[in-house]
N, C-alpha and C positions, 0 to 999 in steps of 0.2 A: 339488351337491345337486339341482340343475336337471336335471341328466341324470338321475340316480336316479329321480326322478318323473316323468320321463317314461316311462322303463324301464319304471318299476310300472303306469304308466296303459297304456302300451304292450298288456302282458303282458294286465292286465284286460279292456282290449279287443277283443285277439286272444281270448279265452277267450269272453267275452261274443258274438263273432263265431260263435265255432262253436256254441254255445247257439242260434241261431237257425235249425240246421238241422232243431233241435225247435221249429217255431213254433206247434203247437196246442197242445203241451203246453205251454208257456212263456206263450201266451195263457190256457191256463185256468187256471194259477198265479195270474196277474195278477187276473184274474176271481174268482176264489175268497179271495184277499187283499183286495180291495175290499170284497166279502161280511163278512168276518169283520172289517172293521173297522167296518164299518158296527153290524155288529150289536154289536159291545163298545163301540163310544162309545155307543148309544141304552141302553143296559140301565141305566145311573143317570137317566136322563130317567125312563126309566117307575118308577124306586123314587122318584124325587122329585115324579111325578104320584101314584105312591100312597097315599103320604104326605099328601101337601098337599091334595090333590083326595078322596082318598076317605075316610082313615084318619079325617083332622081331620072330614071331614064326616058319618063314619059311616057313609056308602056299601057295603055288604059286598058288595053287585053285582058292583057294580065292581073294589074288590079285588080279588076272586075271579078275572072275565076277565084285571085286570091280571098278576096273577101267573102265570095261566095261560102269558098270553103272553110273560109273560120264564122259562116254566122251558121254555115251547116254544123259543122264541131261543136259552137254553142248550143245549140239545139238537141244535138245528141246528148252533151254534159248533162242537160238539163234533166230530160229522161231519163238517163242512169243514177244521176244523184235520185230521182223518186222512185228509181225500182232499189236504191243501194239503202234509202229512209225505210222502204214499204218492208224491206227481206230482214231487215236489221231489228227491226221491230215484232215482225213474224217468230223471225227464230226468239228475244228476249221475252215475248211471251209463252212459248213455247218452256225456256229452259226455268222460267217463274212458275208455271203450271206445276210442272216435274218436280223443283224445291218446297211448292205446297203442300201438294201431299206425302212427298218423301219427309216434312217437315212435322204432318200431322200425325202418318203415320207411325213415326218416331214418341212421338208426345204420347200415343195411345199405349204404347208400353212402358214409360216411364213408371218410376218406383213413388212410391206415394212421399217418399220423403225427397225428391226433387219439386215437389210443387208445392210441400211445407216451406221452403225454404225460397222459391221463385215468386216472386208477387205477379198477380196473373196481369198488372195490369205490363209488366213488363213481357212476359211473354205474348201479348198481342203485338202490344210495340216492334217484336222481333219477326211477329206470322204476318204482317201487316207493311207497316213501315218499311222494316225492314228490307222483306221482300221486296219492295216496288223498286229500292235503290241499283237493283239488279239488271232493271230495265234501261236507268240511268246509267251503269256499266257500260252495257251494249249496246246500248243508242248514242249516248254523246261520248264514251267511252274507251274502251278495248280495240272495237270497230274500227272506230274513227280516227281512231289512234294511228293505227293500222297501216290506214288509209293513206292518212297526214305523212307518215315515214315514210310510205311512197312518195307521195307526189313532192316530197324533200329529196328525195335520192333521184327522182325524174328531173326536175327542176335544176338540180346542181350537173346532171350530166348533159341537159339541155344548155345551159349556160357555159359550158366548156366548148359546146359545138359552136358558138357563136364567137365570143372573145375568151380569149383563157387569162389576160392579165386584168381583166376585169371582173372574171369569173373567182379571181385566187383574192379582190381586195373584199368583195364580196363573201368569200368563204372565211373572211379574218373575223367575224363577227359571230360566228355560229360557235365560238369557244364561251364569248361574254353572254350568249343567249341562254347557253346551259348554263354557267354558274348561277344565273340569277333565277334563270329556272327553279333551277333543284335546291334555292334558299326558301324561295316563297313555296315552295311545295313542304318543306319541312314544319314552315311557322305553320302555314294552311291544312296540315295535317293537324297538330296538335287540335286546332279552331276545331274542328269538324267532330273529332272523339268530344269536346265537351259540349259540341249541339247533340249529339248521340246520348250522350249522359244525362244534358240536360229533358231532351224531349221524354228518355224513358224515364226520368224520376216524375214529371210531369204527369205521361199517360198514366202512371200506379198509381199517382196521387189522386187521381181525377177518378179511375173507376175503384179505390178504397172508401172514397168519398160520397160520390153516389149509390153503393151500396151500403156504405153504412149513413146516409143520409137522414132516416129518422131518428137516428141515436145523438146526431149534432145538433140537429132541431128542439129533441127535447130537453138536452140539456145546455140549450141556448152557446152551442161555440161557433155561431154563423161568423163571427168576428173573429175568432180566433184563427178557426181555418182560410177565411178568406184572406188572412195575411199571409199564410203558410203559402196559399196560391201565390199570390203577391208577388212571396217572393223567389218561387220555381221559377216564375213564369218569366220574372227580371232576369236571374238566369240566364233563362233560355235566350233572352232576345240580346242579352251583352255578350251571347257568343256569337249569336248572331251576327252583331254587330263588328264586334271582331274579321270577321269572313270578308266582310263587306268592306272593312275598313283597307285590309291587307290587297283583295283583290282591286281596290281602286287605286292603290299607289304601283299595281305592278304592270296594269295596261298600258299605262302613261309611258312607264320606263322605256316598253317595248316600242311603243308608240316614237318615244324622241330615237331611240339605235334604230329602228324604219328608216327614219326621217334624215339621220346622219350619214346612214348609208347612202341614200339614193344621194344627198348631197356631194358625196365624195365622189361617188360614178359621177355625174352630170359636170363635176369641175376638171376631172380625169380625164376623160373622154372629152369635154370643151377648149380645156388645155391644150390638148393632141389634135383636136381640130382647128383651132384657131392659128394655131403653133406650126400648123402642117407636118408634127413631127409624128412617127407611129400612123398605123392603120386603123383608127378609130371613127366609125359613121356614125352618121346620127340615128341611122335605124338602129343601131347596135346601142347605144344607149337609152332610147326609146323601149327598145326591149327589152333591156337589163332592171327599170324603172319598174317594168311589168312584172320581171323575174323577183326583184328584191318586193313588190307587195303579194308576187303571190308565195315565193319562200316565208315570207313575215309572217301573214297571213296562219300558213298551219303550224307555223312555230309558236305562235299564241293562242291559238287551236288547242296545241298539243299541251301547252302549259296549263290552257285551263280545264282542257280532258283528262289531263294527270290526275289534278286537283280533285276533278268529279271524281274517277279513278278512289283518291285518296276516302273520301267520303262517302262512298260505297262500300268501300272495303275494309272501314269498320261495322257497318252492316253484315255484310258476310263473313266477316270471321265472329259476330255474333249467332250467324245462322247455323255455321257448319258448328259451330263449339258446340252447340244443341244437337248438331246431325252425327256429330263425332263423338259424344259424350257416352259413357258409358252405366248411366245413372239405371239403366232398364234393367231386371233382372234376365240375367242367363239362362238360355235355351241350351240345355246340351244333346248333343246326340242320342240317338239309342232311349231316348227317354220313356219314361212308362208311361199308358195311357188306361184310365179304368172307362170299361164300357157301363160296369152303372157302380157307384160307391155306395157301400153300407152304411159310412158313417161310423167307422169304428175310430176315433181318434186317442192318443196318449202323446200326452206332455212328459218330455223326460229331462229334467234339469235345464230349463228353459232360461236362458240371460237375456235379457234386453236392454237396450237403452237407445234413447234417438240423439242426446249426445254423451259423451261419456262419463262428464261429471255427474251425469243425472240417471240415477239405474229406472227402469220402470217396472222388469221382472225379475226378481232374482231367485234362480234356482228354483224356480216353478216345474212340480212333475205331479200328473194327474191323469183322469181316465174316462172317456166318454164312451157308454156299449153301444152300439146299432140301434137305434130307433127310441133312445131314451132322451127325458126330458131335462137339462142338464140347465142350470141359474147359475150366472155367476153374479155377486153382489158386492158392497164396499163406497168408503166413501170416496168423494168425488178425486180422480187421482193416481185409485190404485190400484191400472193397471188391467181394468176389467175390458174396455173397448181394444186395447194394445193384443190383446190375447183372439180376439174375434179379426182383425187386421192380421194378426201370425196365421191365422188357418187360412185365410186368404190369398195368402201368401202378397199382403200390399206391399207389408216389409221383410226383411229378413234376419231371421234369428243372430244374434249374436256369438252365443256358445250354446250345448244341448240340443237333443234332439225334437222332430215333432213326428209324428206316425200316423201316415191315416189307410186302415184298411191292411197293415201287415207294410207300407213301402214310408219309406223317410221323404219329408216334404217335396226336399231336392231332388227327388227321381220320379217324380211325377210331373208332367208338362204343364208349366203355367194355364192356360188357358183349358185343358181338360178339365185342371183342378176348378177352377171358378164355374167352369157348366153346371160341376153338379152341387154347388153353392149360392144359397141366395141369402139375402141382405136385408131387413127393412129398420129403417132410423129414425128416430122422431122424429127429426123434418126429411120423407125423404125427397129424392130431386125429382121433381116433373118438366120436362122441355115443352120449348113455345108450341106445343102442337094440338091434336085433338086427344081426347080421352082414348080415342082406341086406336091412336099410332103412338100412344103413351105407356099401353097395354100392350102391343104387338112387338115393339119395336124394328116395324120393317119386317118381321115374319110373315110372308105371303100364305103360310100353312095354317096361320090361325083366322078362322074363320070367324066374322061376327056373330054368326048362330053360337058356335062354342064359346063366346065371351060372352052373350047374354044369358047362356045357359050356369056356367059357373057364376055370373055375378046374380043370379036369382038363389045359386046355391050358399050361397056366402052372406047372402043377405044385402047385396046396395044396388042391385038392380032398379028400383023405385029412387031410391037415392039419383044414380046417374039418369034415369029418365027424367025426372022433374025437373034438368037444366035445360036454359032455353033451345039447346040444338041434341040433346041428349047424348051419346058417342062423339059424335062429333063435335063438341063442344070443344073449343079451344081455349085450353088452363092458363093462358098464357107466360108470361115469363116465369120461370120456377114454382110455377103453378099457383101463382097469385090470384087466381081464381077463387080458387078451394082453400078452406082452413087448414089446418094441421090434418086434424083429423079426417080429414075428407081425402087429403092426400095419401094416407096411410091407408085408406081403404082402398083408394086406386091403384098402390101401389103392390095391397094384398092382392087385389085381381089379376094384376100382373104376373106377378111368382105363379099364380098357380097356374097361369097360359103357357109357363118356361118349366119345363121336368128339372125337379132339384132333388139332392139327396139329402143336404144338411141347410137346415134353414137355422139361422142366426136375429132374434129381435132385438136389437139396440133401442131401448128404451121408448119402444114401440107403441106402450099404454099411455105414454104422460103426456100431460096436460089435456087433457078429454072430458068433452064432457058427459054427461051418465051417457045418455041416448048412442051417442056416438062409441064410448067405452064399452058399452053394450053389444054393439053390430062386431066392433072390431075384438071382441074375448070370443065371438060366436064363429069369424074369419077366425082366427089365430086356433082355435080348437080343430076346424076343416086344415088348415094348413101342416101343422104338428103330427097331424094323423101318422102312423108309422113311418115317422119321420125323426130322423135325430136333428134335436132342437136344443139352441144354446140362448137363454134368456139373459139379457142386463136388464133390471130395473131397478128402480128404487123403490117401488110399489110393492114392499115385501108379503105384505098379505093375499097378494096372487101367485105365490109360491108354495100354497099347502101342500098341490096334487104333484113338483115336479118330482122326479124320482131322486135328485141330488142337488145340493146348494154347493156352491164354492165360494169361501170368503175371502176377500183380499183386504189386506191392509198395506198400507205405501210399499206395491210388489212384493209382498210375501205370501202365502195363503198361512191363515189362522185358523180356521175352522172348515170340516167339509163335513158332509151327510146331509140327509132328509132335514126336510123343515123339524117336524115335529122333536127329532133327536137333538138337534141346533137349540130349540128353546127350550129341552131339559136339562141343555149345558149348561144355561144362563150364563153363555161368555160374550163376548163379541156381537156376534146375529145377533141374539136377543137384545143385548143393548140397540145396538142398528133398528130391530124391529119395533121397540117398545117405542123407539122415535119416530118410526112412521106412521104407527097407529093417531099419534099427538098430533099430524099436520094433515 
């Protein structure tokens, strides 16, 4: 329980941190709250000076200035409460801005095994939803909060200036206001972590679903899953319900101790008037009427700003727990940077696993020369993409070394290391955009001239012009536009507009058909050119000309050397090969 609250205090005061980088706004919030409580506790004073001082005296003078001046003080209230709405909302966009992209670009260093294990549809729910409840912090929130303890601590000192034995039966209730407070704030906390729970299992379910939407289709589970929805969605709304339920038995409450109150002032105070005993006026009770709704008032404010408060704040210690996480791989100091890499790489007793029951490399050491053409093969499983992911550094070795160019992975800088590596996968990714900001990626240095020069060299220049906007053609969502193979070609054009040193084909050939397999062995031949090249395929018979095979079997290596050496061993390869020739 101890750690939970501090988590939350945590969370609050990292948020509250970045708020500070707005600190005039945040000053004249503060300022402007002060104001407005000032001026809402004085405004029964002066109806209990008008009363008592003029009304009873017949004074019409004075009446007159008085009310002047509380319908001017209402008038100013008004305007501050829209400049204290307009600034409050300024600064919560402001500090939403800021947690955006500190939130993104967080994600963008993340290790590749935090997003195996995060369903994406929850980390929207967190970039998204999440975030917005931030605004609800600060807006019906924190602020307000704030705000409300003033004009409660204005209000009670106001009230002593007026009557103090009325002021003290007044002040007996503000003990039963917190207890029942801070019970409903306990139940109403739990409510809100399982709307939280419930909405993200929800949004996952909902974008797992529609993307794998023609797999339910064709194997007819539109019934299946639409119960699965069914019954998130029930869930979600019985917690909802819940919220709703709790928050309508707690206003009441507040509503009848209101109600009790002013009762007991008006019988106190009538008593002492009627009684003629004590100094109790009727403006003083008129006033007190005013005191005790507008004390009530942000005492129910504040109960159900808590509340919001509570329901925010498992949003944000969902947010910082991502901004706090430690999931990125490590930048150290002093780090090495290569200005161009050869491409020399050695595996030296390489462990892996992604969890640990399950090894995926074991004791893998091996050798790639500068600018040679290196296949790695195996069946499905073992360890051949795992190996192309290590050089990437997406995850991190477990035990054993890797070496590329004479330095150990770790002392070479994340992001140097990836410049001079590039990547192409059988389905690779293309973004909603046009073919040559798909090509560029925002590099204002490549010029269209040089993309249609190299894509004439490559061979798909006729390819990409024959689309109805040709370049500019937009691939739309993960390039549902283009085939497989169409994407693969765009994605060759790509690497070769980015200077790389070691190019990596993840099963770059398959599923193709001749025409296409064709353009794309003519691309990958331009690409390989004095390049060190690391091949996975299954297509073993386009492995005659690489200059080394590496085999793997469930993380071991079983067999290395040349093709031709490989099938005078008749071990392993050649069985592998003799099977692909059959399909």
């Amino acid at each position: 329980m101890k750690k939970n609250f501090n988590k939350k205090e945590y969370s609050l005061k990292q948020l509250i941190l970045i708020s500070l980088d707005y600190k005039i706004t945040l000053i004249s919030i503060i300022f402007i709250s002060i104001l407005i409580s000032f001026i809402s506790a004085y405004r029964p004073k002066l109806i209990q000076k008008a009363i008592d001082v003029h009304i009873l005296y017949k004074d019409f003078l004075g009446l007159k200035n008085i009310l002047i001046l509380i319908i001017m003080l209402l008038f100013l209230e008004s305007i501050f409460h829209f400049i204290l709405l307009y600034m409050s909302n300024v600064l919560a966009q402001n500090v939403i801005e800021k947690i955006r992209v500190l939130l993104f670009e967080k994600l963008l260093h993340f290790k590749n095994s935090f997003f195996n294990k995060t369903p994406i549809g929850k980390l929207i729910s967190y970039s998204v939803s999440d975030v917005e409840t931030i605004a609800v912090i600060f807006n019906d929130g924190i602020l307000l909060v704030s705000g409300d303890i003033l004009r409660i601590i204005m209000i009670i000192i106001m009230m002593f200036t007026v009557h103090k034995k009325l002021s003290f039966i007044v002040s007996l209730t503000i003990p039963f206001m917190y207890i029942i407070t801070r019970f409903f704030q306990k139940i109403l906390k739990k409510t809100f972590q399982e709307e939280r729970i419930q909405t993200s299992r929800l949004n996952s379910f909902l974008q797992e679903n529609i993307i794998g939407m023609s797999i339910i289709q064709l194997f007819h589970k539109e019934k299946e899953e639409y119960l699965k929805f069914k019954s998130i969605n029930q869930k979600l709304m019985d917690a909802h319900f819940k919220t709703i339920f709790y928050f309508s038995i707690f206003f009441p409450i507040i509503e009848i101790i209101s109600a009790f109150t002013i009762s007991i002032v008006i019988f106190y105070g009538g008593f002492h008037t009627i009684e003629k005993i004590g100094n109790v006026k009727p403006g003083q009770i008129i006033a007190f009427i005013f005191f005790i709704y507008l004390l009530f008032r942000p005492m129910r404010q504040i109960a159900d700003r808590f509340n919001i408060i509570q329901r925010g704040i498992v949003g944000i210690e969902r947010i910082f727990s991502i901004l706090n996480s430690k999931e990125f791989i490590p930048i150290n100091k002093g780090i090495f940077r290569f200005e161009k890499l050869k491409g020399h790489i050695v595996f030296n007793n390489v462990h892996f696993y992604y969890t640990k029951n399950e090894i995926v490399l074991n004791d893998i050491s091996f050798e790639i020369q500068p600018g040679e053409k290196f296949a790695i093969v195996g069946a499905t499983g073992s360890g051949k993409s795992t190996i192309t992911h290590l050089i990437s550094r997406l995850y991190e070795i477990k035990k054993g070394n890797i070496w590329i160019d004479g330095r150990t992975i770790q002392d070479i800088e994340v992001k140097n290391l990836r410049s001079h590596i590039r990547v192409i996968t059988q389905d690779p990714f293309l973004f909603n955009d046009s073919i040559v900001n798909n090509i560029t990626l925002g590099d204002p240095s490549i010029s269209i001239v040089k993309i249609e020069n190299m894509a004439k060299k490559i061979g798909i220049h006729d390819f990409i012009t024959s689309l109805p906007y040709g370049y500019k053609s937009i691939v739309k969502e993960r390039g549902g536009l283009l085939s497989i193979g169409e994407k693969q070609l765009i994605s060759f054009l790509r690497i070769q507009m980015h200077p790389y040193s070691v190019l990596i084909l993840d099963e770059a050939t398959a599923s193709l058909n001749k025409e296409l397999e064709k353009m794309i062995y003519h691309a990958t031949n331009i690409l390989t050119k004095n390049k060190t090249s690391i091949i996975i395929t299954h297509r073993l018979s386009t492995l005659k000309n690489v200059d080394k095979i590496l085999v793997l079997d469930k993380g071991h290596i079983v067999e290395k050397g040349p093709h031709q050496k490989l099938i005078q061993l008749n071990g392993y390869y050649a069985g592998l090969y003799r099977e692909s020739l059959k399909k």
